[in-house]
Structure formats: C-alpha cells, structure tokens
LOZA-986962 format. One record per residue: residue in one letter; chain; x, y, z of N, C-alpha, C in turn. Coordinates in steps of 0.001 Angstrom, whole numbers, plus 500000, padded with zeros to 6 digits. Layout:
# LOZA-986962
 lolo vexke   n.c1   n.c2   n.c3  ca.c1  ca.c2  ca.c3   c.c1   c.c2   c.c3
    a     A      X      Y      Z      X      Y      Z      X      Y      Z
...
This chain:
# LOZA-986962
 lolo vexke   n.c1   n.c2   n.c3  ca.c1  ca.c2  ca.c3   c.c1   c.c2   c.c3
    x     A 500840 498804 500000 500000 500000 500000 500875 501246 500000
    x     A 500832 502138 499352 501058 503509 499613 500872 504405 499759
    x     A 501178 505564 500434 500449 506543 501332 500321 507957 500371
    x     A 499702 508794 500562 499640 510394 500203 499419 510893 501405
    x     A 499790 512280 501352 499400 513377 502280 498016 513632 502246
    x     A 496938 513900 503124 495879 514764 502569 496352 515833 502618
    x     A 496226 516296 501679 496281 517907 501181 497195 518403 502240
    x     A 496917 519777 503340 497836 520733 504319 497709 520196 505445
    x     A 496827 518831 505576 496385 518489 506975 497802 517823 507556
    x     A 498523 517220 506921 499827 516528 507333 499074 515374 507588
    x     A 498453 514667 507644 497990 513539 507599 498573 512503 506264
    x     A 498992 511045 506697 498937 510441 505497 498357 509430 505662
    x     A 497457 509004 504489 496727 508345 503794 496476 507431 503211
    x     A 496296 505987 503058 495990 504743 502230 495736 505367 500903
    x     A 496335 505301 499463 495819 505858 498516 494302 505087 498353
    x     A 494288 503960 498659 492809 502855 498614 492031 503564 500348
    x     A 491053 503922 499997 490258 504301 501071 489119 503485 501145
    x     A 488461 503113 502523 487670 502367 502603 485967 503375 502906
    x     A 485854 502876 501800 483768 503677 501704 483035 502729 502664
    x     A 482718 503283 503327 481734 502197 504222 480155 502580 504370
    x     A 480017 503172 503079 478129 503323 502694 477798 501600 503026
    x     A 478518 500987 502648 477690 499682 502156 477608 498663 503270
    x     A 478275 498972 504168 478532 498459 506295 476630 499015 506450
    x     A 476332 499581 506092 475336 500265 506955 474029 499528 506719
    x     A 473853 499129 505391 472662 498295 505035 471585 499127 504636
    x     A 470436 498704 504561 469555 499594 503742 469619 499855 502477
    x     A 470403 500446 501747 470880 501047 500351 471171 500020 499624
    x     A 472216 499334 500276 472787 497879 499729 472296 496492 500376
    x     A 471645 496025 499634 470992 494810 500025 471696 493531 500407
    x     A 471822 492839 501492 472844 491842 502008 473754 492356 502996
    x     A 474070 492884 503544 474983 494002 504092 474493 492948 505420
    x     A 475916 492874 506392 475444 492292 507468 477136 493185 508292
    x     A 476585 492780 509577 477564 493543 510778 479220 492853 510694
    x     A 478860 491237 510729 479761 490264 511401 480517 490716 509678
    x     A 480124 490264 508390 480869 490214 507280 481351 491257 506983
    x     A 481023 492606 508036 481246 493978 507443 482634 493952 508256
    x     A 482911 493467 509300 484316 493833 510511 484795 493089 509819
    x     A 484717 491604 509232 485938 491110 508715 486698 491853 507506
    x     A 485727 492203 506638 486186 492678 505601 487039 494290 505490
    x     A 486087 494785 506967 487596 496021 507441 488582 495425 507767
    x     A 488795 494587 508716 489940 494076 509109 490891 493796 508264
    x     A 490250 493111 506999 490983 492050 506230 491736 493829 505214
    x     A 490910 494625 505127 491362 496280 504509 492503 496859 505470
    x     A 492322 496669 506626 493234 497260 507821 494351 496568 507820
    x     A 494292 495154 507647 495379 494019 507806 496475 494794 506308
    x     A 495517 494808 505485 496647 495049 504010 496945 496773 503634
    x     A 496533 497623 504994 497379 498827 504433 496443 499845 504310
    x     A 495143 499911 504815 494383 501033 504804 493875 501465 505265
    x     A 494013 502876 505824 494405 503525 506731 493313 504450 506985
    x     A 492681 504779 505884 491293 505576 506003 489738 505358 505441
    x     A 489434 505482 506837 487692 504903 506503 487139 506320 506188
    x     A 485982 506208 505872 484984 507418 505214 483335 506518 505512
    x     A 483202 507264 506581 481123 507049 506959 480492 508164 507036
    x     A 479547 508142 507506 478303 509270 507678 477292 508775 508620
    x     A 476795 509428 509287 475339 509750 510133 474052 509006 509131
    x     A 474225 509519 507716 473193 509399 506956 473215 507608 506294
    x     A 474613 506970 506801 474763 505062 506085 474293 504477 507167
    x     A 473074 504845 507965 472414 503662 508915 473559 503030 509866
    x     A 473375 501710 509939 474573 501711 511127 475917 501439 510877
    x     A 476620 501927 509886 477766 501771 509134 478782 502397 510167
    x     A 478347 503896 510717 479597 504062 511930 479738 502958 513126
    x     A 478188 502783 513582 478450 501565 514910 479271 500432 514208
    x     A 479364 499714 512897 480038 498520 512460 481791 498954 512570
    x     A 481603 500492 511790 483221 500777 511958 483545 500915 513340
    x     A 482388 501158 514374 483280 501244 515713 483741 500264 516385
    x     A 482861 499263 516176 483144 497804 516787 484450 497203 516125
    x     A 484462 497342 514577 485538 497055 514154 487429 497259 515027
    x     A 486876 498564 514944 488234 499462 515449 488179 498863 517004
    x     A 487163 498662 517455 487609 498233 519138 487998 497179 519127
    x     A 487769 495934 517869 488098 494737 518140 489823 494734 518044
    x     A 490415 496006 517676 491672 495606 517164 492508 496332 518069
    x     A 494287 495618 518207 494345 496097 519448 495124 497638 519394
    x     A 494715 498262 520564 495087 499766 520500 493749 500494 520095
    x     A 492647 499611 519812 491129 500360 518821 491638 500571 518227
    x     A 492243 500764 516973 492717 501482 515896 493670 502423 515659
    x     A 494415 502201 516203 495558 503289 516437 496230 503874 514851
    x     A 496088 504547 514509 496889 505186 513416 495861 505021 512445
    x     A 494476 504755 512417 493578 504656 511487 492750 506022 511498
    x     A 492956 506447 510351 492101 508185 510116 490175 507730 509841
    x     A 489804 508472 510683 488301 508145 510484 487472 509270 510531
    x     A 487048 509033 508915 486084 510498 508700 484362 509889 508609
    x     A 483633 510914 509256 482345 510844 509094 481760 512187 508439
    x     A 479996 512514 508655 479428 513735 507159 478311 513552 508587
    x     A 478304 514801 508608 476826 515508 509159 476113 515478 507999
    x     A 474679 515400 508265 473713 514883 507191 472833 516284 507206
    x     A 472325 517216 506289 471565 518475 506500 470075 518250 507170
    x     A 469936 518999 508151 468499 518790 509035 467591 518412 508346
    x     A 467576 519075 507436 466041 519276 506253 466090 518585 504721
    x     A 465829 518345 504458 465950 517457 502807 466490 518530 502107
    x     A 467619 518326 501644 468229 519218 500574 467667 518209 498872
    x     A 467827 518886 498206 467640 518406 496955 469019 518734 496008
    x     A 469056 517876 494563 470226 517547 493829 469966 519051 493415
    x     A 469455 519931 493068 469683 521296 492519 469301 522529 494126
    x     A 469542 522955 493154 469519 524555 494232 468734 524326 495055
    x     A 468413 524627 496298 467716 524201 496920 466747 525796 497323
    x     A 467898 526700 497484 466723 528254 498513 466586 527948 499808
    x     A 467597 527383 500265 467110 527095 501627 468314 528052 502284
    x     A 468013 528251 503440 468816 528864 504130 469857 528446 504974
    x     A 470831 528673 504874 472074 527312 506032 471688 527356 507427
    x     A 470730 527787 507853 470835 528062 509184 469347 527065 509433
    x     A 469022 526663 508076 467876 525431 508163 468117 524229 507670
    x     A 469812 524044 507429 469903 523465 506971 471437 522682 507628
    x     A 472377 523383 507865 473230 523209 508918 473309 524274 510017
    x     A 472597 524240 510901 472819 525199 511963 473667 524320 512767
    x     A 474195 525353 513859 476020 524922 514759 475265 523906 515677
    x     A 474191 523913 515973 473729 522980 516972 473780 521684 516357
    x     A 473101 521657 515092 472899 520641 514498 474281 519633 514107
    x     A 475462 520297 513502 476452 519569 513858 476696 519169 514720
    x     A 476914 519896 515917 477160 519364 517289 476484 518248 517772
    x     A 475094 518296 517352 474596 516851 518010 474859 515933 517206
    x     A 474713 516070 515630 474937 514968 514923 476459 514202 515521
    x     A 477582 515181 515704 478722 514652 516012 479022 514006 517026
    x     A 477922 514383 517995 478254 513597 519666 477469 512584 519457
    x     A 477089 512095 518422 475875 510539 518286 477172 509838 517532
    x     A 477688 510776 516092 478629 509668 515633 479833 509417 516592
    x     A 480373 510160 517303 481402 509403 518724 481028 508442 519226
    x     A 479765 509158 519594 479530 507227 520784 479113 506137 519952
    x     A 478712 506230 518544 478348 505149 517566 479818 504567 516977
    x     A 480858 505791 517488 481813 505390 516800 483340 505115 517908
    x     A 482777 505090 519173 483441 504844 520453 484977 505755 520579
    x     A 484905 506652 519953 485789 507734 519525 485381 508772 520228
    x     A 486731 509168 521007 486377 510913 521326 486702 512344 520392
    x     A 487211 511775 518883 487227 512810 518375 486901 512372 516417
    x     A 487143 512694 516046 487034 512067 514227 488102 513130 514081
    x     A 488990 512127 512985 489713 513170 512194 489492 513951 511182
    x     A 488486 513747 510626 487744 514732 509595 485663 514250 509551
    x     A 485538 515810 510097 484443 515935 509967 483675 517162 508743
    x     A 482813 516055 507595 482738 516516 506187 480758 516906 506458
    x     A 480378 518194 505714 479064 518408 505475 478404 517462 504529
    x     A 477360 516515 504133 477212 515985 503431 476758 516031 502298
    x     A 476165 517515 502036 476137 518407 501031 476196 519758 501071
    x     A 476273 520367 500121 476356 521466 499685 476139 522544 498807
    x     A 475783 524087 499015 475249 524914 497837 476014 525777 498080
    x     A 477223 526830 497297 477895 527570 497394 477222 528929 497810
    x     A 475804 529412 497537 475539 530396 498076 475482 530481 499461
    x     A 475353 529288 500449 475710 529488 501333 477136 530130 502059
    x     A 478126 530053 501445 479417 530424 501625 479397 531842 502655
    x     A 479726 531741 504105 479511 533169 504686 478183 533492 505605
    x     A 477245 532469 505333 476221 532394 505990 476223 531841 507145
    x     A 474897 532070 507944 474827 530624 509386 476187 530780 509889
    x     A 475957 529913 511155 476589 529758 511933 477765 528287 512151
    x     A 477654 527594 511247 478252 525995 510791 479549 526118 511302
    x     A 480261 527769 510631 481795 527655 510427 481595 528084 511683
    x     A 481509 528654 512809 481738 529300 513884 481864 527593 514708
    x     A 480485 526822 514540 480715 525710 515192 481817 524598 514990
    x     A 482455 525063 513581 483017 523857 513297 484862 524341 513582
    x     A 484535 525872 513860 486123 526417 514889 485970 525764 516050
    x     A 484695 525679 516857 484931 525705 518248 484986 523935 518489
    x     A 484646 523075 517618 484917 521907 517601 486085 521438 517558
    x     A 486680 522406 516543 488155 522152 516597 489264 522353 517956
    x     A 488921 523092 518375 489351 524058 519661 488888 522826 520565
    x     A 487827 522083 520534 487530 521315 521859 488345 520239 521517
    x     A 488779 519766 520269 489783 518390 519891 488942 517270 519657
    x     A 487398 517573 519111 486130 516886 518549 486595 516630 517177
    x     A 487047 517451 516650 487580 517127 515222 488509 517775 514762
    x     A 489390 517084 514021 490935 517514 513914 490581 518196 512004
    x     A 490111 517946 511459 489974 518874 510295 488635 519025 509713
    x     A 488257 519657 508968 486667 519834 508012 486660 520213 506559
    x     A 486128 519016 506233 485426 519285 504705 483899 519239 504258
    x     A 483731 519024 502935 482709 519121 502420 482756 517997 501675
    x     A 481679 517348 501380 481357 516062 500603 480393 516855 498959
    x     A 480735 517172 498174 480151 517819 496881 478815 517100 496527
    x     A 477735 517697 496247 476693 517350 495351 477259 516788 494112
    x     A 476118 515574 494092 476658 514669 492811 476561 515426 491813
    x     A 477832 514957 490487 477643 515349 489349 477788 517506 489047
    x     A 478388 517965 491030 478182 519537 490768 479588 519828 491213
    x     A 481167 519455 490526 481692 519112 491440 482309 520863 491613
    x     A 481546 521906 490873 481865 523357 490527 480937 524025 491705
    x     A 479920 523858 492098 479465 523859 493340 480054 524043 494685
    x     A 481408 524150 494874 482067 524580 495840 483425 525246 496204
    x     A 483283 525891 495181 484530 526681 494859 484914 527899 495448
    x     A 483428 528702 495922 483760 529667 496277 484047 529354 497447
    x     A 483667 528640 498773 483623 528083 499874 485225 527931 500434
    x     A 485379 526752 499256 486903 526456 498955 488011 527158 499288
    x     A 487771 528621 498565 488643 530052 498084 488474 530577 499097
    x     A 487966 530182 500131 488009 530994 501318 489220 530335 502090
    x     A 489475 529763 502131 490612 528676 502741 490042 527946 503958
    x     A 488808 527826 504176 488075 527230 505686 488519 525455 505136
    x     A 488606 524831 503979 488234 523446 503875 489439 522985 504053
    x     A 489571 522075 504541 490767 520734 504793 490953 520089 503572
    x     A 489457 519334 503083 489099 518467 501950 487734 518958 501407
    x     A 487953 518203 500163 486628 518132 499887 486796 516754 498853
    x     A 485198 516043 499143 485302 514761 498697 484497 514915 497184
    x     A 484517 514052 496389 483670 514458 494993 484055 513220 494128
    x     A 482762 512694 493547 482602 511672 492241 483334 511716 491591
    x     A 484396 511411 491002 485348 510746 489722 485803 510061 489104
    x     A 486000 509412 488071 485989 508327 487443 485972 508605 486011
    x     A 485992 507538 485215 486412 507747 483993 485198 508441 482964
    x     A 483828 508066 484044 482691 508764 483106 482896 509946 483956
    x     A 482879 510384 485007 482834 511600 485296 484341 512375 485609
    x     A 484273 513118 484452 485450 513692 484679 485212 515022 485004
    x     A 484795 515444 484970 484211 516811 484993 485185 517696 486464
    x     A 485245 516746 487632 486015 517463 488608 487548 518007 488300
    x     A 487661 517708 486897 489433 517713 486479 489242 519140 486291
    x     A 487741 520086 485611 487961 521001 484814 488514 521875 485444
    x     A 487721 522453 486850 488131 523490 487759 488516 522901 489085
    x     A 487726 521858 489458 488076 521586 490840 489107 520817 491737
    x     A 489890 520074 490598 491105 519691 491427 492358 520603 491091
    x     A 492307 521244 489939 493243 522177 490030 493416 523619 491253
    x     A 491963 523644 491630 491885 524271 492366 491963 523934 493955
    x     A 492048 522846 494264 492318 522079 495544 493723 521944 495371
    x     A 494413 521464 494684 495842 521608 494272 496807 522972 495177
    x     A 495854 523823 493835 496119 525484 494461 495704 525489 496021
    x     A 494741 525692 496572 494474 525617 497883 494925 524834 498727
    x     A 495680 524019 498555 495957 522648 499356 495293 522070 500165
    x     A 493983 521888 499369 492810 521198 500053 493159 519545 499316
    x     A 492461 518388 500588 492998 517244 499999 491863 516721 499386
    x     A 491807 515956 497998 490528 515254 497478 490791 513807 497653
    x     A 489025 513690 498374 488632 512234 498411 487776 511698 497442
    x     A 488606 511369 496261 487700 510763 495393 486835 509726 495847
    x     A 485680 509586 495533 484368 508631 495329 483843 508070 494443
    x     A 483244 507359 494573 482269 506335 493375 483266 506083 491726
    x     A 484276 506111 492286 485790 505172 491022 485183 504356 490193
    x     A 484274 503246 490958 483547 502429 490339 482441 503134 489415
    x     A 481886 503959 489545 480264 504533 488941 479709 503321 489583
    x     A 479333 502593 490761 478266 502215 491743 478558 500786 490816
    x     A 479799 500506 490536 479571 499005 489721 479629 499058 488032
    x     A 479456 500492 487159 479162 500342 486087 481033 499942 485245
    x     A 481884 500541 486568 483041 500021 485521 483924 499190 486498
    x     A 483040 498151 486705 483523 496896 487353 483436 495656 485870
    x     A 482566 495863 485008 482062 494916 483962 481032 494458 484318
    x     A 480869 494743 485149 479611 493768 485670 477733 493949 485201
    x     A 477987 495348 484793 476354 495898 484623 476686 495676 482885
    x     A 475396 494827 482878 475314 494857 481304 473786 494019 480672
    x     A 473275 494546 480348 471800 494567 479789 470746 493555 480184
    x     A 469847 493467 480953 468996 492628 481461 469952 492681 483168
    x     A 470565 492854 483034 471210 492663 484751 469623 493190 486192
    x     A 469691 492314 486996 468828 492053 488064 469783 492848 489592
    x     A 468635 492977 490579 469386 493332 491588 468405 493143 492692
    x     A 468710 492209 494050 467760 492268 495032 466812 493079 495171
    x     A 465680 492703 495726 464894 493421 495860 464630 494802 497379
    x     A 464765 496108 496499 465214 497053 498315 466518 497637 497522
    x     A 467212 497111 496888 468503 497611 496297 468729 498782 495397
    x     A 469107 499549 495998 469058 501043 495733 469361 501037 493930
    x     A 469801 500464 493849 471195 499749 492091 469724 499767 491367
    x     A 468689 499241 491521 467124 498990 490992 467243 500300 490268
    x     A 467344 501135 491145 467041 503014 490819 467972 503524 489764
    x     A 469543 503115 490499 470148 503988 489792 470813 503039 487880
    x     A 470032 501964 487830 470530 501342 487005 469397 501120 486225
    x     A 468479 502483 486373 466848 501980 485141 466768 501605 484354
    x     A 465577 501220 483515 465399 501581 481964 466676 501146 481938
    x     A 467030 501924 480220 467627 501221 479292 469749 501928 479688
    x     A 469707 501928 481188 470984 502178 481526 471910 500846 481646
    x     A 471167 500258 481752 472214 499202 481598 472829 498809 480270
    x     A 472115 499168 479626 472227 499124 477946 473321 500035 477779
    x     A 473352 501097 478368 474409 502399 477928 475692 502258 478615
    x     A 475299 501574 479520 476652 501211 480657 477587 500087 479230
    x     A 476807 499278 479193 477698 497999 478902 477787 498618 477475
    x     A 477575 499457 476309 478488 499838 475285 479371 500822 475625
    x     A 479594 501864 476514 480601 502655 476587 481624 501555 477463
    x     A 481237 500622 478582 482319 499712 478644 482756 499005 477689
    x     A 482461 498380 476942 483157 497316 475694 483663 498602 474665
    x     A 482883 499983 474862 484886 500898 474198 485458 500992 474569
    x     A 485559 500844 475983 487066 501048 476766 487671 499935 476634
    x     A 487008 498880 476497 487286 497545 476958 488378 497558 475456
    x     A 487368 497818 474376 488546 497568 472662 489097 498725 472740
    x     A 488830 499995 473166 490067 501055 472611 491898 500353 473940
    x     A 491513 500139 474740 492654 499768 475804 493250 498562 475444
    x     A 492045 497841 474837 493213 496091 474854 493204 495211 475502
    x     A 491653 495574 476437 492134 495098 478019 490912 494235 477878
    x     A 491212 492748 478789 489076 492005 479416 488417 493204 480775
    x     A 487415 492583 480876 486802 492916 481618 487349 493013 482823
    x     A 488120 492211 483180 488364 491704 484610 489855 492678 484933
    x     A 490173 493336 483967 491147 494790 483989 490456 495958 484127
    x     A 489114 495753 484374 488853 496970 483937 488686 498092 485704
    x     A 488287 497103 486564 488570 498223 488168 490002 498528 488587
    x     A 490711 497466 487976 491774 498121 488221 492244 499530 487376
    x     A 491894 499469 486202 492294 500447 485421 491083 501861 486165
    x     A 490008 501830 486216 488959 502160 486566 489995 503165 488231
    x     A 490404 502412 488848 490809 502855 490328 492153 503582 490635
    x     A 492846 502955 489404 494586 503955 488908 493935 504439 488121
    x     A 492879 505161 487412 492476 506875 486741 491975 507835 487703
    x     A 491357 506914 488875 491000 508225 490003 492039 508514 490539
    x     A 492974 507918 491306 494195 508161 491391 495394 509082 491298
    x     A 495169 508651 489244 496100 509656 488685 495094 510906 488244
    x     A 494279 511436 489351 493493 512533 489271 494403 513670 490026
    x     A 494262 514788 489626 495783 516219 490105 494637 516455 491636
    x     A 495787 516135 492904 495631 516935 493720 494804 515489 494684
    x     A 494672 514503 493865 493831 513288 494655 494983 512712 495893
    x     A 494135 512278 497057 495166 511870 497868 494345 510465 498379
    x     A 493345 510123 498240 492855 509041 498105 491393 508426 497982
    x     A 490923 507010 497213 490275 507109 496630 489169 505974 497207
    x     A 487829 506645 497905 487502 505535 498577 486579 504543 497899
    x     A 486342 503304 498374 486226 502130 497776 485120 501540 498703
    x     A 483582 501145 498179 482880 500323 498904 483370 498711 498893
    x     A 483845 498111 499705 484644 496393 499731 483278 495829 500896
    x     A 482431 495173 500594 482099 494550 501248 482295 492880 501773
    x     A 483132 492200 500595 483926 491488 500914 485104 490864 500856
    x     A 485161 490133 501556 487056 489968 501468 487866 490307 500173
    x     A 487466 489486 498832 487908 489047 497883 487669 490680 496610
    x     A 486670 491323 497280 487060 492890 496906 487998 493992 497576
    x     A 488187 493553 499038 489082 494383 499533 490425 493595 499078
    x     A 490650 492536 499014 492129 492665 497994 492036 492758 497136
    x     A 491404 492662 496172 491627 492768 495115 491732 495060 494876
    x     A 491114 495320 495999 491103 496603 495576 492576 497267 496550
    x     A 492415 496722 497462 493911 497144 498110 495523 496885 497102
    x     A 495655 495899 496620 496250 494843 495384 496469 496407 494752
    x     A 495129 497395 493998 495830 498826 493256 497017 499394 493874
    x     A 497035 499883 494969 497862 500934 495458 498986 500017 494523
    x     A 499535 498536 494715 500705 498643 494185 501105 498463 492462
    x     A 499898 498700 492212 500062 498723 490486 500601 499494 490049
    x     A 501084 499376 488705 501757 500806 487869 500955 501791 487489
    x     A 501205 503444 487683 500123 503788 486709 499707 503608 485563
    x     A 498431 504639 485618 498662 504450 483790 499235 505179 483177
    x     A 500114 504672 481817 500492 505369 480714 500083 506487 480560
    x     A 500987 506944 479691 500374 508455 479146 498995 507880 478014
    x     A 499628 506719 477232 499188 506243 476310 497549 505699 476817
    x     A 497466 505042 477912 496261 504693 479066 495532 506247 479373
    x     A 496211 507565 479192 495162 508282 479959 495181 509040 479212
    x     A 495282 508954 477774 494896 510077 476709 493564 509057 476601
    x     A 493937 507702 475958 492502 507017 475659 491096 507185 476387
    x     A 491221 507189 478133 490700 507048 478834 489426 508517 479093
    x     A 490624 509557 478113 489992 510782 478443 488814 510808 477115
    x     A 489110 510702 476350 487787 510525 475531 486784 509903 475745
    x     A 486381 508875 476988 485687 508534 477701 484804 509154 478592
    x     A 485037 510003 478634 483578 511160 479399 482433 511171 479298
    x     A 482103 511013 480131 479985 510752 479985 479435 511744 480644
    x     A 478977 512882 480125 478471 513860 480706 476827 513320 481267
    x     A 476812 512009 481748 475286 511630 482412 475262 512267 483552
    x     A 473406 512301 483925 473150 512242 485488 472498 511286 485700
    x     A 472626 510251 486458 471623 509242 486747 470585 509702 487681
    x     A 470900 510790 488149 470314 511552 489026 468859 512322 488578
    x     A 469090 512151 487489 467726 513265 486550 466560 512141 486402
C-alpha cells in the first residue's frame, strides 16, 4: 500500500480508502455487521488507513466502531472520517434554503456527539458536510461551530462532501481557505472534477477524496443489459430503463480502445482516480474479502500510461443518473 498526504492536513493516507456506505445496510441489500468487521479488518490488515462514513449510512459508523475496538490499541493510526447529514431534505439542485435550516452549529454538534459514541471515539479526524450549495458560503453559523469543535479536539479537520455530478458547486467556499478536503465523484465517466476543481484544491491545498471510482459498479464489467438486483437495492434506481444498455456499450469501448478484458477493467477504473491532480485518496465500497484485495492489490500497480490516459479521456459521459 502507499500513502499520500491529505492535502495541508499533514495527515497520510491509504491511497485505497475504505467507503463504508455499504457496512450500513439499507441502500445495499445483504449488508450484514459480522461480514462487514471482517472485511475492514481484512482492509486494515493490508494497508488502509482511512475509513469514510456518515450519520446518513444507517449503522455503518456503529460497524466501523466495533471494528476498530476489536483491534488492538482500537485502531491506532487509522484516520476516520464521518458527514453531518443536512436537518432538512436538501435536493440535487439549488435548493433556497437557508444554512441556518439546513446546517445550523447545533445541528452539527449533536449529529457529532451521536457519531462518537456510535463510533466509540472521542474525536474524528475529519468531519465533512454531506452536502452542499455555494451560496451558502459566509452564511449561518456551521463555520463558527466547526472552529469551536476544533478548539475542543472533537475534530481535527473539516470538509465538504460535493453534490453529485456539481463538482463546481464549491469553489467559492473552497477560496476561502476554511476546507481541509473536499470529497467528489470521479471516474472515467465523470470527469468533469478535472475542469476546475482539482486544480483548484491543488492550488488551495485542500485534499481530494475521490468517490464512486467504480460509477456504483458500472466500471467493474459487471452491469450489462437485462442485469437484476435484490429486491430494496438502491442499484434497481440507479441502474433503470435502458441504463444498463448504455453502461455495457461505453464499457466494451474502453474495453477495445485499451486492449484490456473485463476483469482489467477496476483496476484500470481505480489507477484513473488516482492519477486525478491533487487526489490523495480514493475511497472504495469492499464489502467482501475478495474485493478488499483485490482493491487494496491497486495501490501497488503501475500507473497508467500516458498512452492509458489520453485514451481514457475521451471517455467522458456527461450523464446524470440523478435526473
């Protein structure tokens, strides 16, 4: 495994980060407690160093806490970030809401003293908003709470987790210099965070936590036309209609423009988030064993080519699955 800095925090980093949406259950169908600790462990055992939960993945922090207590020291040298979830239903576009109805300082505060004791931790090393609208920037009271958190040694840095698919949505925020990190979708269909926003975290020395590397499975090989999914399984939604259809021809171009089978393709898929400017690591839902090595197994791959990431860039899918 090998490490990055996040960004100015001096912290270093598993470039393979562990996503633990899928510990929590609900969203992802099958999800159990006992298979969720082994499969951290078996992530912890081979070199990775940072988990990423939320308030909003059901009981995904209590699984990471038990985890970390089972091991000895609780987890000593393991970075663990969680996401305050907004009081009120935010929506994928603008919302008009006001931050002070939406993250007020109280509201962090309690969300954060539930994820401690869910997470048997007296402090998190990064505590992230779970969304965001740049007009807020300057408003409410969030940043006042999220100084004095710092000051109490509740949380050692703060970011922002980006609205899907908006990864321009937080720039001005950014430019203020308040963020540590900020986390955001990337991958070979969504490139879009390359245009302004990691150059600009770069500049700021804010650290990025890339997300969803995979597209939720679409560049694993695995989604491809008629494909089924438990029933309750969020994948139902985001894999409608005739998306599976669209998934599996823009994979079989990558698949013939590269050269590569299928079974190359997360790896290639996980060294492009990677070799993203300003990325310091890239988290990964592993729910079991035989995905957490195989996804830990990246950190020590080669990158890609120049020749690998000119191809790769003509690959852009300006979708929203979200619409």
């Amino acid at each position: 495994m090998r490490y990055r800095q996040l960004g100015r925090t001096g912290l270093s980093v598993s470039e393979i980060g562990y996503g633990a949406w899928g510990l929590g259950q609900g969203a992802w169908v099958g999800a159990d407690d006992d298979s969720g600790v082994r499969a951290l462990h078996r992530a912890l055992d081979l070199g990775v160093t940072f988990i990423d939960t939320a308030r909003a993945y059901g009981r995904s922090e209590g699984v990471v806490g038990r985890a970390l207590k089972e091991l000895p020291g609780g987890g000593d040298g393991v970075h663990v970030a969680t996401k305050v979830g907004p009081k009120v239903h935010v929506s994928l576009e603008n919302s008009g809401l006001d931050p002070m109805e939406v993250f007020p300082g109280s509201h962090l505060r309690e969300s954060l003293e539930t994820s401690l004791r869910e997470l048997g931790r007296d402090h998190v090393d990064l505590l992230q908003l779970h969304t965001w609208e740049d007009e807020w920037t300057g408003r409410g009271d969030w940043l006042e709470t999220v100084h004095a958190l710092k000051r109490e040694g509740k949380i050692r840095f703060f970011g922002i987790s980006v609205k899907d698919h908006q990864p321009e949505n937080v720039l001005t925020v950014l430019r203020t210099g308040v963020l540590d990190t900020v986390q955001v979708i990337y991958n070979i269909f969504e490139q879009a965070p390359s245009d302004a926003l990691l150059p600009a975290c770069e500049e700021y020395g804010v650290g990025v936590i890339a997300r969803v590397a995979l597209d939720e499975g679409a560049l694993t090989g695995s989604i491809r036309e008629g494909i089924t999914f438990p029933e309750g399984d969020w994948r139902n939604w985001y894999f409608r209609e005739d998306r599976p259809a669209q998934v599996e021809r823009r994979v079989d171009a990558i698949l013939a423009d590269l050269g590569i089978g299928a079974d190359e393709l997360p790896s290639t898929a996980l060294r492009f988030a990677l070799a993203g400017q300003a990325v310091s690591t890239v988290i990964v839902g592993m729910r079991s064993l035989t995905n957490v090595e195989r996804n830990a197994a990246i950190s020590d791959a080669p990158p890609l080519s120049a020749r690998e990431s000119s191809l790769l860039a003509e690959h852009r899918w300006a979708k929203n699955f979200y619409s």
